[in-house]
N, CA, C, O and CB atoms as a CASP TS submission, in Angstrom:
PFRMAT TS
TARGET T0000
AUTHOR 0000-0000-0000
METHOD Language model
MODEL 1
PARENT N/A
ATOM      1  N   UNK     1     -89.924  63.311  15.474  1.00  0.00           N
ATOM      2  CA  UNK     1     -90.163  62.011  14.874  1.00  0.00           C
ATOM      3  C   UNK     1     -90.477  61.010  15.973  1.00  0.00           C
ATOM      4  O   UNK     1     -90.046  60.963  17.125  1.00  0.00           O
ATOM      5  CB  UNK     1     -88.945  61.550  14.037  1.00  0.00           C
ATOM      6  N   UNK     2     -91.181  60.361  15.448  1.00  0.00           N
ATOM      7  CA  UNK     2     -91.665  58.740  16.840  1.00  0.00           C
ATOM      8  C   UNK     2     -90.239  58.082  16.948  1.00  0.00           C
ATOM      9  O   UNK     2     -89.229  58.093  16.245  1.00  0.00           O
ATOM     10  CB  UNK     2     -93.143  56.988  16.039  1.00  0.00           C
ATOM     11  N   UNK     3     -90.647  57.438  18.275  1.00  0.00           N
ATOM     12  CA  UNK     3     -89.188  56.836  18.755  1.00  0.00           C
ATOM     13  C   UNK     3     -89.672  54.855  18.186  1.00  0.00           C
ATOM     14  O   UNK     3     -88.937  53.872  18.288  1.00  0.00           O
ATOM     15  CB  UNK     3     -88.852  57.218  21.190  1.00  0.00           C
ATOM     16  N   UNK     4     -90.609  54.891  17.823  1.00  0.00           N
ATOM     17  CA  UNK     4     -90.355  53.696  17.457  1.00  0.00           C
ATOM     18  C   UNK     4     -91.065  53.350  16.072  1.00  0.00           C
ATOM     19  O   UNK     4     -92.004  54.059  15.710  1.00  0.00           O
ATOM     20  CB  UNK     4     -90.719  52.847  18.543  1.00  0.00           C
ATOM     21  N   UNK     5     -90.611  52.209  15.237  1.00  0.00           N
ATOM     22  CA  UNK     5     -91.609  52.372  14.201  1.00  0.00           C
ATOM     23  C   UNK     5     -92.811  51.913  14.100  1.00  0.00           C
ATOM     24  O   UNK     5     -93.369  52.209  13.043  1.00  0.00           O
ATOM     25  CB  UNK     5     -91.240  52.048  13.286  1.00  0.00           C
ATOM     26  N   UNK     6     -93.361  51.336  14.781  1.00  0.00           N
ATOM     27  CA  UNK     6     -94.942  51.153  14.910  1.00  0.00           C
ATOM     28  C   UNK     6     -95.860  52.475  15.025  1.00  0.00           C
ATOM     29  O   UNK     6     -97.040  52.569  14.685  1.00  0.00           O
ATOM     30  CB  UNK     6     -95.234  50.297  16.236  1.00  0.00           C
ATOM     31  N   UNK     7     -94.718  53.860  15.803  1.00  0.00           N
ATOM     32  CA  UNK     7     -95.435  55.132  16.178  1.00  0.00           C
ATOM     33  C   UNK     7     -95.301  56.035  15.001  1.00  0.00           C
ATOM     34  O   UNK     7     -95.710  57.196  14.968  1.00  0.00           O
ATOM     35  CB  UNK     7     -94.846  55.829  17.503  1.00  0.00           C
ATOM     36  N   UNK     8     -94.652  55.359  13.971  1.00  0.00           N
ATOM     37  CA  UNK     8     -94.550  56.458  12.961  1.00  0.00           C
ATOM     38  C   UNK     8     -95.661  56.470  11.642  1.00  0.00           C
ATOM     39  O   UNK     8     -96.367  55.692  11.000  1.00  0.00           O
ATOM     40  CB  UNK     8     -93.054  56.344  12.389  1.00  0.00           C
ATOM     41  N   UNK     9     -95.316  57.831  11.710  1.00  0.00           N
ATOM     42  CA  UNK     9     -96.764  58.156  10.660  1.00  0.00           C
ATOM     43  C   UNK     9     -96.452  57.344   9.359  1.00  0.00           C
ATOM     44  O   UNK     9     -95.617  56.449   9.489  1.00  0.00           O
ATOM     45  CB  UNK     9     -97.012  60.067  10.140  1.00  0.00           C
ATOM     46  N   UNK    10     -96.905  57.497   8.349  1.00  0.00           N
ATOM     47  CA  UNK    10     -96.468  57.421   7.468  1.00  0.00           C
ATOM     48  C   UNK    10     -95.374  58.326   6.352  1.00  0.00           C
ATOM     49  O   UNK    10     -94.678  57.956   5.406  1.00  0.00           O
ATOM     50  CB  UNK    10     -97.325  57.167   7.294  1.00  0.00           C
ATOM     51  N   UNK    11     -95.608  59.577   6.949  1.00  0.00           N
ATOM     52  CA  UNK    11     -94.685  60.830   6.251  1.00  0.00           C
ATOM     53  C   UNK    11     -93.486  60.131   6.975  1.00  0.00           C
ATOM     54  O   UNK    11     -92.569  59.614   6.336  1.00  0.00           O
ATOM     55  CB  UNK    11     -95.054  62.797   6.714  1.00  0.00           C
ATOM     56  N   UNK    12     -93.532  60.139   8.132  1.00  0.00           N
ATOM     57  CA  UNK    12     -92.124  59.731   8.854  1.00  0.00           C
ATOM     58  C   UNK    12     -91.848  58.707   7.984  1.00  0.00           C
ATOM     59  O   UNK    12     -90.928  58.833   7.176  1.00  0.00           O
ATOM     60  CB  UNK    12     -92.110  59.222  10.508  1.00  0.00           C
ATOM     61  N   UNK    13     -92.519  57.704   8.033  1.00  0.00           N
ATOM     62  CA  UNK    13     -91.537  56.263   7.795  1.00  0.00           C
ATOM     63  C   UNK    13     -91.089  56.833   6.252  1.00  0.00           C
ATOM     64  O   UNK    13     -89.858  56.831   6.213  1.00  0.00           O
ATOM     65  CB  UNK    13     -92.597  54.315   7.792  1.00  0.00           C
ATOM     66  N   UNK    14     -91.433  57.122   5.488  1.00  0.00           N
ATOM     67  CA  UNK    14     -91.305  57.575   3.997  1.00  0.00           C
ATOM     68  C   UNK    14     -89.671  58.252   4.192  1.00  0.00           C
ATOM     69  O   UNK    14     -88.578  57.830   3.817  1.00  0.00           O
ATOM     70  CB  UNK    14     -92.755  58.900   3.426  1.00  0.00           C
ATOM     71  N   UNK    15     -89.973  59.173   4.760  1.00  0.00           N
ATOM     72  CA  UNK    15     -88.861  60.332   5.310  1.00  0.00           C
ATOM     73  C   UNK    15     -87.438  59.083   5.564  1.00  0.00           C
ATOM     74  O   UNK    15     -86.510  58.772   4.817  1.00  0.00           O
ATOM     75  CB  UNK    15     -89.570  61.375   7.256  1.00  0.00           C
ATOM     76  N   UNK    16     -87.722  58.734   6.597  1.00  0.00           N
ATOM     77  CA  UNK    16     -86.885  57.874   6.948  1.00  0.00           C
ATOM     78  C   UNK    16     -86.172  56.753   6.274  1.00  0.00           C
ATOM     79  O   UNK    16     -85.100  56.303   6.679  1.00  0.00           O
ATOM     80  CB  UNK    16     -87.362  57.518   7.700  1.00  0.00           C
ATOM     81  N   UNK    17     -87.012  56.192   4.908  1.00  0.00           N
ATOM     82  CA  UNK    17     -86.314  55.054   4.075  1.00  0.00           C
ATOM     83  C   UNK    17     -85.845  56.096   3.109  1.00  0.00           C
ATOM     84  O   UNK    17     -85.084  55.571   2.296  1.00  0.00           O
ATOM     85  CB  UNK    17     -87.318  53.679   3.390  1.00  0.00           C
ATOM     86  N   UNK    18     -86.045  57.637   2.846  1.00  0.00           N
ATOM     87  CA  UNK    18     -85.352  57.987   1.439  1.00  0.00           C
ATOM     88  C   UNK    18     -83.973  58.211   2.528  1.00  0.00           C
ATOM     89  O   UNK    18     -82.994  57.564   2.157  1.00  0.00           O
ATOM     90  CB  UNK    18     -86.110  59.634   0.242  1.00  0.00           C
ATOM     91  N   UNK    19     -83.757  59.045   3.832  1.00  0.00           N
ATOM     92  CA  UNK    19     -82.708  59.065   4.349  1.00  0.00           C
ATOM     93  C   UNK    19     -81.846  58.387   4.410  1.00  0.00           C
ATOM     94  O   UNK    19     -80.681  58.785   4.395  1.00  0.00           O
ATOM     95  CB  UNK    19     -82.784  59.221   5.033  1.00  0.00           C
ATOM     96  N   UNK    20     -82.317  56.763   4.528  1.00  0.00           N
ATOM     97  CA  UNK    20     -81.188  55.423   4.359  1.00  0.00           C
ATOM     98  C   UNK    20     -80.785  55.128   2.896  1.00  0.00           C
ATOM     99  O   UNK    20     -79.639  54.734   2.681  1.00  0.00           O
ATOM    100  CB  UNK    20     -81.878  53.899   4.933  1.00  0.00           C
ATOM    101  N   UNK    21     -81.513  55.266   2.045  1.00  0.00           N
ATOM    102  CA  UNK    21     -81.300  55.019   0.704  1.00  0.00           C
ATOM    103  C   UNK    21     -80.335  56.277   0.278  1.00  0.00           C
ATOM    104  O   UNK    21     -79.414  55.957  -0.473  1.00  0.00           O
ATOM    105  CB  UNK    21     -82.744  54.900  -0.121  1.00  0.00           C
ATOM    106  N   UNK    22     -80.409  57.612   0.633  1.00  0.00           N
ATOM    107  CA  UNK    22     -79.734  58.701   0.360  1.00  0.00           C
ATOM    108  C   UNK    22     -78.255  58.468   0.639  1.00  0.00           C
ATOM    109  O   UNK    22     -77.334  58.568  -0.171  1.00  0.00           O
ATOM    110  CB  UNK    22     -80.289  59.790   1.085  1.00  0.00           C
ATOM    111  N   UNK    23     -78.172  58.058   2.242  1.00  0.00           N
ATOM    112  CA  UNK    23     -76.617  57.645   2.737  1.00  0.00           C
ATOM    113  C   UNK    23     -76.368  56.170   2.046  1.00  0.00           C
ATOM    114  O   UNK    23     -75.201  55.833   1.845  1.00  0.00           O
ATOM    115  CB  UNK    23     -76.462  57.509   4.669  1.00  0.00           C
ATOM    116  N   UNK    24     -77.003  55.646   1.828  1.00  0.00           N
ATOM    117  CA  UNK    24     -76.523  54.124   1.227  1.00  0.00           C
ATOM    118  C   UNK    24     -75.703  54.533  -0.118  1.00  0.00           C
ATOM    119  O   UNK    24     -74.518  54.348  -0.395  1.00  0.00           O
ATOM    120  CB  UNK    24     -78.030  52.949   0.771  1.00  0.00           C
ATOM    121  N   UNK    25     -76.788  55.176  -0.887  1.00  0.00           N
ATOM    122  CA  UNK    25     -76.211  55.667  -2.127  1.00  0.00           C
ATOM    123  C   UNK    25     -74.553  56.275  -2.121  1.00  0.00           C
ATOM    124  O   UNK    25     -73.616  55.755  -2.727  1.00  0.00           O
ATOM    125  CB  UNK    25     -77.221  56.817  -2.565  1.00  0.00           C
ATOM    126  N   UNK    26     -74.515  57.042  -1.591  1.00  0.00           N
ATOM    127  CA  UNK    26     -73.579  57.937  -1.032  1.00  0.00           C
ATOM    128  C   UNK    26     -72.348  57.312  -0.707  1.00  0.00           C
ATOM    129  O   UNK    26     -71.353  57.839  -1.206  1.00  0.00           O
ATOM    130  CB  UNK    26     -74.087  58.559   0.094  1.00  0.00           C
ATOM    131  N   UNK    27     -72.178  56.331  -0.001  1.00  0.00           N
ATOM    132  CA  UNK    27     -71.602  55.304   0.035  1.00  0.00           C
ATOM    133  C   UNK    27     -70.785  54.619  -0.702  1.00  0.00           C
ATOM    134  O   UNK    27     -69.561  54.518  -0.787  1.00  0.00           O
ATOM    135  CB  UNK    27     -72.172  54.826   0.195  1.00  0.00           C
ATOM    136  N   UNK    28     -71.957  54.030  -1.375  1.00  0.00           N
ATOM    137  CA  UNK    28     -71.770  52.997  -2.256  1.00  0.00           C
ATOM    138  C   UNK    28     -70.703  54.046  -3.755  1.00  0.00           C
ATOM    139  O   UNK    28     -69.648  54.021  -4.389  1.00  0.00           O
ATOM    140  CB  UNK    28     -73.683  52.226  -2.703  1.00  0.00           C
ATOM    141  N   UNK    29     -71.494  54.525  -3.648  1.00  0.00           N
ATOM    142  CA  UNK    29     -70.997  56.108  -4.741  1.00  0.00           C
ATOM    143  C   UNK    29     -70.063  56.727  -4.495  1.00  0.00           C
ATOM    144  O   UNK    29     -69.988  57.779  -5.131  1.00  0.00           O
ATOM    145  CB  UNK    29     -71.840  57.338  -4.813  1.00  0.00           C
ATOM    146  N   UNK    30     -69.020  56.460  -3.593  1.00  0.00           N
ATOM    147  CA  UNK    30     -67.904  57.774  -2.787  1.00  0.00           C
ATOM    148  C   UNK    30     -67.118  58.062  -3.903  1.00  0.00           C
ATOM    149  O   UNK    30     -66.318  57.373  -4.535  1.00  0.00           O
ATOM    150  CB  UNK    30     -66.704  57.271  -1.313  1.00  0.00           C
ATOM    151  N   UNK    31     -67.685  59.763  -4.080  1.00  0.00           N
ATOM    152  CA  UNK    31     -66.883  60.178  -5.126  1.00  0.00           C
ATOM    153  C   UNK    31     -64.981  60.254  -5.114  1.00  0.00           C
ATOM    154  O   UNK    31     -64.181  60.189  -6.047  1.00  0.00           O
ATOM    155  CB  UNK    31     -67.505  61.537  -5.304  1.00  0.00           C
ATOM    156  N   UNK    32     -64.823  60.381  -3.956  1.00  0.00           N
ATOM    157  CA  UNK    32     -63.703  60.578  -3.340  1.00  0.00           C
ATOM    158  C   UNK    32     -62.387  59.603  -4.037  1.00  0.00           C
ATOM    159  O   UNK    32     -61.242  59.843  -4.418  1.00  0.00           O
ATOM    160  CB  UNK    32     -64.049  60.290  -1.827  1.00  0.00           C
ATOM    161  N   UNK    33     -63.566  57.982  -3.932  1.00  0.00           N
ATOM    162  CA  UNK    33     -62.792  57.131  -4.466  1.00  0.00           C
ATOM    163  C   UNK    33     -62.039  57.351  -6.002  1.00  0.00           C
ATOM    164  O   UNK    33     -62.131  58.330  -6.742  1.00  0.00           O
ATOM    165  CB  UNK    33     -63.589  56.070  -4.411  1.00  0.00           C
ATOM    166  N   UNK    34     -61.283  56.112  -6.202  1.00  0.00           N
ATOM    167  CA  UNK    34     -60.474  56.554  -7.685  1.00  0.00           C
ATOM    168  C   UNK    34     -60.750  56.103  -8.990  1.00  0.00           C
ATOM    169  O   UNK    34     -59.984  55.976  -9.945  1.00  0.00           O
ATOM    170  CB  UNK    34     -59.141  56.195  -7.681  1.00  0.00           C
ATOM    171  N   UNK    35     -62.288  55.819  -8.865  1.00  0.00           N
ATOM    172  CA  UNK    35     -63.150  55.938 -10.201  1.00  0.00           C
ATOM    173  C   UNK    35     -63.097  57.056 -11.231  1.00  0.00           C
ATOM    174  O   UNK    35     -63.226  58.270 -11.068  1.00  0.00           O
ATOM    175  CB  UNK    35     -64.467  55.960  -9.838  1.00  0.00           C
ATOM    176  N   UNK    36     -62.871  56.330 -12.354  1.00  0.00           N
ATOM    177  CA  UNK    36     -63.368  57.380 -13.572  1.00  0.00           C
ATOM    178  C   UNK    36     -64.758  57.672 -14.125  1.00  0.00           C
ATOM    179  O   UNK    36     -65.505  57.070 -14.897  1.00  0.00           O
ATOM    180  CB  UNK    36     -62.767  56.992 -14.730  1.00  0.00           C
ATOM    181  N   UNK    37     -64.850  59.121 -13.265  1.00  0.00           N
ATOM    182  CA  UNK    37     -66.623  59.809 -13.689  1.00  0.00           C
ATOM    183  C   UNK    37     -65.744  60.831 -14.642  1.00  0.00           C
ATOM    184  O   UNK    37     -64.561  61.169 -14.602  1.00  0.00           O
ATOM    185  CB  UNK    37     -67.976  60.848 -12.007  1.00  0.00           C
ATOM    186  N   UNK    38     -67.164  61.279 -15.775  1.00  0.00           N
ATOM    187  CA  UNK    38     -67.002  62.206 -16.152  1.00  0.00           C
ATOM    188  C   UNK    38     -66.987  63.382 -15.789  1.00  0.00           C
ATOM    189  O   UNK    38     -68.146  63.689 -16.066  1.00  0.00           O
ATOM    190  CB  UNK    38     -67.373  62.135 -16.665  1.00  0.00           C
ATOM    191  N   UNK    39     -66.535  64.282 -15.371  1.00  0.00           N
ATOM    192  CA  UNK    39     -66.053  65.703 -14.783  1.00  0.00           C
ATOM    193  C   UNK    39     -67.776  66.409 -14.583  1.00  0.00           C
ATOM    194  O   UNK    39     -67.968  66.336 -13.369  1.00  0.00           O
ATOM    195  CB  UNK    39     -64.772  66.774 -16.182  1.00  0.00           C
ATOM    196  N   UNK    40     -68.752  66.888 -15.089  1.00  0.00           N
ATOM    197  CA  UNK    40     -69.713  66.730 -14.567  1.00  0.00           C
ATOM    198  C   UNK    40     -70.688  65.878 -14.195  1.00  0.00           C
ATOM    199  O   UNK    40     -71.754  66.442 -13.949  1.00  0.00           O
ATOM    200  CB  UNK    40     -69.956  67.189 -14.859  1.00  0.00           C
ATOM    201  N   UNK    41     -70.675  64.535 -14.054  1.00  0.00           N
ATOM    202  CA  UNK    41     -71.326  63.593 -13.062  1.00  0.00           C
ATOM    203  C   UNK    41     -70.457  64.048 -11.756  1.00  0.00           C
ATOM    204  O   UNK    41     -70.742  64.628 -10.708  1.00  0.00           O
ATOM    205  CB  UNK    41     -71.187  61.815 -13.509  1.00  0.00           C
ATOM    206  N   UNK    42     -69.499  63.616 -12.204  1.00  0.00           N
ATOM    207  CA  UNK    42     -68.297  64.082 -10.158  1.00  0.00           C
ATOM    208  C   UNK    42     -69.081  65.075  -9.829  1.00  0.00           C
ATOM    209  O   UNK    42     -70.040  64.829  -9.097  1.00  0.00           O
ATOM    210  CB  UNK    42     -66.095  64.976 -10.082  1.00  0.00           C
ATOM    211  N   UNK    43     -68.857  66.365 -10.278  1.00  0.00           N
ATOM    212  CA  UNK    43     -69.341  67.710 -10.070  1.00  0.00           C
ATOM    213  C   UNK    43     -70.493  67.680  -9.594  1.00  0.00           C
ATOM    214  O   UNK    43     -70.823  68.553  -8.792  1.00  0.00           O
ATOM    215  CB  UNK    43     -69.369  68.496 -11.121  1.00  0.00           C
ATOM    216  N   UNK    44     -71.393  66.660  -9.976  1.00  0.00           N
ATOM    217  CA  UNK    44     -72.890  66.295  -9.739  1.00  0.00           C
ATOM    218  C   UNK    44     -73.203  65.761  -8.477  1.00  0.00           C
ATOM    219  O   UNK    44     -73.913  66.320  -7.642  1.00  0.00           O
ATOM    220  CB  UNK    44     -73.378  65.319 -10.688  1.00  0.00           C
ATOM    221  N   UNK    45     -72.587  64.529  -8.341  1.00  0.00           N
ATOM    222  CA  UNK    45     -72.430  63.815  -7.146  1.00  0.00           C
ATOM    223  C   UNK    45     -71.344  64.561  -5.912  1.00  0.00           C
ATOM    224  O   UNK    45     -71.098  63.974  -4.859  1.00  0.00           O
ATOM    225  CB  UNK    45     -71.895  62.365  -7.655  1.00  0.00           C
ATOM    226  N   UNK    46     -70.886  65.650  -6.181  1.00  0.00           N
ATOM    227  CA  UNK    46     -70.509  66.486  -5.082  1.00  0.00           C
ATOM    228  C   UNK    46     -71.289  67.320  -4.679  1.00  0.00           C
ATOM    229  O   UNK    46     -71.009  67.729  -3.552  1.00  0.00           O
ATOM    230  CB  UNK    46     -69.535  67.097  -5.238  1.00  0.00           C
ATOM    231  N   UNK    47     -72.556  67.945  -5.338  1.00  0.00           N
ATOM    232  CA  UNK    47     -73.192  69.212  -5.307  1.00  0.00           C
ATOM    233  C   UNK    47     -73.987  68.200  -4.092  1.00  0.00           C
ATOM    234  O   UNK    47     -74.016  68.370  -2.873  1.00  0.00           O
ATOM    235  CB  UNK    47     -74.038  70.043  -6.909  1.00  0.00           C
ATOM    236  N   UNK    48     -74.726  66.886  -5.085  1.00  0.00           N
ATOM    237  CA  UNK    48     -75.785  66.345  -4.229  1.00  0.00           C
ATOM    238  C   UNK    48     -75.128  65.909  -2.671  1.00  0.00           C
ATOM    239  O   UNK    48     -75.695  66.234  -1.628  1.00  0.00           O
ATOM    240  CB  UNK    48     -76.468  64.986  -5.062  1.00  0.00           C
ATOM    241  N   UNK    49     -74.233  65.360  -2.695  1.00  0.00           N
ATOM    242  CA  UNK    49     -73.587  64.625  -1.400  1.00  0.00           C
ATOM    243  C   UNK    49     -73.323  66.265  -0.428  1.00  0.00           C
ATOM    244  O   UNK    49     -73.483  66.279   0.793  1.00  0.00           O
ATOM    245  CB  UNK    49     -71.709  63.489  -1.922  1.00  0.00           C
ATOM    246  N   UNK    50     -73.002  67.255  -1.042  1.00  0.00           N
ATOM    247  CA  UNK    50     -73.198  68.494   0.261  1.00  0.00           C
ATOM    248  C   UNK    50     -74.355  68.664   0.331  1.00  0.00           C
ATOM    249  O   UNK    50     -74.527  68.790   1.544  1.00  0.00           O
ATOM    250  CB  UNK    50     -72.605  69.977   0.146  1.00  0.00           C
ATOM    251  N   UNK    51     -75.824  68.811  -0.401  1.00  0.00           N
ATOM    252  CA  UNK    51     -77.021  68.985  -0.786  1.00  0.00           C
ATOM    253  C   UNK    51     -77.746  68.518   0.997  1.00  0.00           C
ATOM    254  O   UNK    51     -78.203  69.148   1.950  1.00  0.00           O
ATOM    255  CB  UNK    51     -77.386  67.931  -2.368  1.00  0.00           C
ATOM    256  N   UNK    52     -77.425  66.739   0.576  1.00  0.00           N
ATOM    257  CA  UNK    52     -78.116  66.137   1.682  1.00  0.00           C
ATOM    258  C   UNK    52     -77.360  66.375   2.852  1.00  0.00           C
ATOM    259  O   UNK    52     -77.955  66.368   3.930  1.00  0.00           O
ATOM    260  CB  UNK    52     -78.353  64.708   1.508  1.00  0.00           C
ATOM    261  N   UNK    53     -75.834  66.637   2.802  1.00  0.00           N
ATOM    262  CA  UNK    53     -75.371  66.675   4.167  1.00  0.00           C
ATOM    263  C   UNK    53     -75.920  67.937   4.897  1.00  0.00           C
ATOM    264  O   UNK    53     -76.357  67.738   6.030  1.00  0.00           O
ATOM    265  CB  UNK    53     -73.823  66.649   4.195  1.00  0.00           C
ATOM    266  N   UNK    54     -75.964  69.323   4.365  1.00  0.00           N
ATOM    267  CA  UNK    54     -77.149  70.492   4.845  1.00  0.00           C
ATOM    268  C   UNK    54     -78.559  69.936   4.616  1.00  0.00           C
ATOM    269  O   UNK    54     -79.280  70.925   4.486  1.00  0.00           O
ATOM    270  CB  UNK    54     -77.059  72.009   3.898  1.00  0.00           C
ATOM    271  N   UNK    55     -79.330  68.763   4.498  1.00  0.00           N
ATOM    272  CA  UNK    55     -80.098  68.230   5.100  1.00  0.00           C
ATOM    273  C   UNK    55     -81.699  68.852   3.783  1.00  0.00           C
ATOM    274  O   UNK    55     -82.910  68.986   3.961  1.00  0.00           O
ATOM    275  CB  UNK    55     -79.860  68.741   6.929  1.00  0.00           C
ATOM    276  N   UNK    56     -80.993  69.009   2.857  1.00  0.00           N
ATOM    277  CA  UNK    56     -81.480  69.607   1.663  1.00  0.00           C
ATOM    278  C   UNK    56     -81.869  67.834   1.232  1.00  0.00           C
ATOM    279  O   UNK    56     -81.189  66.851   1.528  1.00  0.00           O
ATOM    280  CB  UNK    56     -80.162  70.757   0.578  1.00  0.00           C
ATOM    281  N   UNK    57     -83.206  67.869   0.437  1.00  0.00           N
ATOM    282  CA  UNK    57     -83.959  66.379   0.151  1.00  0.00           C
ATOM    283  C   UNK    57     -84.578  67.056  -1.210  1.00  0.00           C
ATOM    284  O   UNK    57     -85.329  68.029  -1.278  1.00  0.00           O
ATOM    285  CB  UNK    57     -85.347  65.661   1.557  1.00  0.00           C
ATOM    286  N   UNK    58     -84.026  66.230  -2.307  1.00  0.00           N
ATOM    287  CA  UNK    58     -84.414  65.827  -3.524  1.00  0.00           C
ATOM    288  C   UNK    58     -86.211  66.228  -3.685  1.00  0.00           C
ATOM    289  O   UNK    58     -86.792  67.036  -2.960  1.00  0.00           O
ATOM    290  CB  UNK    58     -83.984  64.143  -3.615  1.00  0.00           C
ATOM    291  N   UNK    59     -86.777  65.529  -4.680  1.00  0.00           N
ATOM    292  CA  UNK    59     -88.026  65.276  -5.077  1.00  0.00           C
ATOM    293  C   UNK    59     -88.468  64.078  -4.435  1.00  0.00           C
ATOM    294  O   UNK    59     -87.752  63.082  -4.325  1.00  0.00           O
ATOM    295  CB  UNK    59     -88.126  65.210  -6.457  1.00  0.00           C
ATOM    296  N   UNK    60     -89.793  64.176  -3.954  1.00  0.00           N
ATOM    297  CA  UNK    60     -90.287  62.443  -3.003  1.00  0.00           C
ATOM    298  C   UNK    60     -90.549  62.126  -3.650  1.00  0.00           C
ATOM    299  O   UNK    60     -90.744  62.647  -4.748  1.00  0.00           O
ATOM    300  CB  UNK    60     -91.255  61.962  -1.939  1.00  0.00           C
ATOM    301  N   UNK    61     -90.763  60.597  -3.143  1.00  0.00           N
ATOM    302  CA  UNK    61     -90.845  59.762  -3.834  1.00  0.00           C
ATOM    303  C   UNK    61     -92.265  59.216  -4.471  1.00  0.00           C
ATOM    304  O   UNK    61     -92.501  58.329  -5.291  1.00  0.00           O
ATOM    305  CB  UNK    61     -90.214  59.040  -3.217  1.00  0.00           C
ATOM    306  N   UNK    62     -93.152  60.176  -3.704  1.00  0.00           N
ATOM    307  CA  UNK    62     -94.747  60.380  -3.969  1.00  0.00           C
ATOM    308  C   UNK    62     -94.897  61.258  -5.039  1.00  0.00           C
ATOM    309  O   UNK    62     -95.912  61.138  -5.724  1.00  0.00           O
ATOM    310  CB  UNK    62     -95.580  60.992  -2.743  1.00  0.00           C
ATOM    311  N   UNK    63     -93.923  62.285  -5.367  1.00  0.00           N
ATOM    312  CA  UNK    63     -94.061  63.084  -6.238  1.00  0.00           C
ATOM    313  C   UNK    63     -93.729  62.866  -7.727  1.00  0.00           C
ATOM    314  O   UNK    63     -94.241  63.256  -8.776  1.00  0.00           O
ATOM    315  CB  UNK    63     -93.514  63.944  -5.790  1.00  0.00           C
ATOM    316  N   UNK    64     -92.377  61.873  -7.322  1.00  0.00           N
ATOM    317  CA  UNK    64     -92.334  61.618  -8.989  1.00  0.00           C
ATOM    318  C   UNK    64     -93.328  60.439  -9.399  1.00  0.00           C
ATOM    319  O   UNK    64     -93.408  60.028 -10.557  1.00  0.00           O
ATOM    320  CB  UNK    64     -90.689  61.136  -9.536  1.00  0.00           C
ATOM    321  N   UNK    65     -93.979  60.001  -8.472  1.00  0.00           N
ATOM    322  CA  UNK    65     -95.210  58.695  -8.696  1.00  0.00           C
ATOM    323  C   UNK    65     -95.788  59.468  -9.862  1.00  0.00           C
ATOM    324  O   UNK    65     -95.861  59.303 -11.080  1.00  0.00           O
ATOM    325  CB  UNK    65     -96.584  58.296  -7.199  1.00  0.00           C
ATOM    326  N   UNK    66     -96.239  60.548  -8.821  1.00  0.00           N
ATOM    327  CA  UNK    66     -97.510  61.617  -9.626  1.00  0.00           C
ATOM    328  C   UNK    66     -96.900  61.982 -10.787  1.00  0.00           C
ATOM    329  O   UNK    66     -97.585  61.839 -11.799  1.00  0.00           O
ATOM    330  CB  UNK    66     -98.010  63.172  -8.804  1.00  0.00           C
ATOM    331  N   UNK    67     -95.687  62.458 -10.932  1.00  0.00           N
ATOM    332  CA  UNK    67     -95.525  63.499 -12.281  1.00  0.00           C
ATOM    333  C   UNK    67     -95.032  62.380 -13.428  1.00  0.00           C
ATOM    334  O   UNK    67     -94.522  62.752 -14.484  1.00  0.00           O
ATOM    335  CB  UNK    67     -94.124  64.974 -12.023  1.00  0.00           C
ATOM    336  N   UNK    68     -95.218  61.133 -13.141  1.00  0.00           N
ATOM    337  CA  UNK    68     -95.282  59.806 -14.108  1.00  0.00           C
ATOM    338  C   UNK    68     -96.566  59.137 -14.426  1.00  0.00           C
ATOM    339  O   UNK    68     -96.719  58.299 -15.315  1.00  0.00           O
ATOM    340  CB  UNK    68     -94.493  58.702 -13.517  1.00  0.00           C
ATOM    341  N   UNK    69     -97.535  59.614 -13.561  1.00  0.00           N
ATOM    342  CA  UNK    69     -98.775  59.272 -13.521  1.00  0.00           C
ATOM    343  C   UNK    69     -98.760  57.747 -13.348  1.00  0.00           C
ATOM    344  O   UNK    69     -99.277  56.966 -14.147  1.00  0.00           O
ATOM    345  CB  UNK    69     -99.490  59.776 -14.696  1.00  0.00           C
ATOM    346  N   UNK    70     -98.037  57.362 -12.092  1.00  0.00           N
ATOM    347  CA  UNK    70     -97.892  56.015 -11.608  1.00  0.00           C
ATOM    348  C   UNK    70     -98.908  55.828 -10.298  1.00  0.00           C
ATOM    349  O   UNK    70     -99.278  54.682 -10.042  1.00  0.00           O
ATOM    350  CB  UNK    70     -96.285  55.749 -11.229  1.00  0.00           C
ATOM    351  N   UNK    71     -99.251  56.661  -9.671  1.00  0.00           N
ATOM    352  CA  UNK    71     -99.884  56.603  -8.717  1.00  0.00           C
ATOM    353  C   UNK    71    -101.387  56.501  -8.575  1.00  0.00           C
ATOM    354  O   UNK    71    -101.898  56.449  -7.456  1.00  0.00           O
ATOM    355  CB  UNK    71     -99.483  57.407  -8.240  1.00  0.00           C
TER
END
């Protein structure tokens, strides 16, 4: 990846704002905490939160443009 953001492609920079939005989420979301989810949302938001921590990435964000025919 470029060391600065003026050097980054565009795949990079893309790459790089779902990564902050991924941990933001995550966060903001800590299942851990002592919220009442329903037993599969938790289950859900545990699968995904190990998902991204092995560095495993969702659908882009170019892709669901397309499969909405937003793009």
């Amino acid at each position: 990846m470029a060391t600065s953001l003026n050097e980054m492609t565009k795949e990079e920079l893309i790459q790089l704002i779902e990564t902050v939005i991924d941990r933001k989420l995550l966060e903001m979301f800590d299942v851990d905490d002592e919220i009442e989810l329903k037993p599969d949302v938790k289950a859900r938001l545990i699968r995904q939160r190990v998902a991204v921590a092995q560095g495993e990435r969702g659908t882009s964000f170019n892709d669901v443009m397309r499969q909405l025919d937003l793009d």
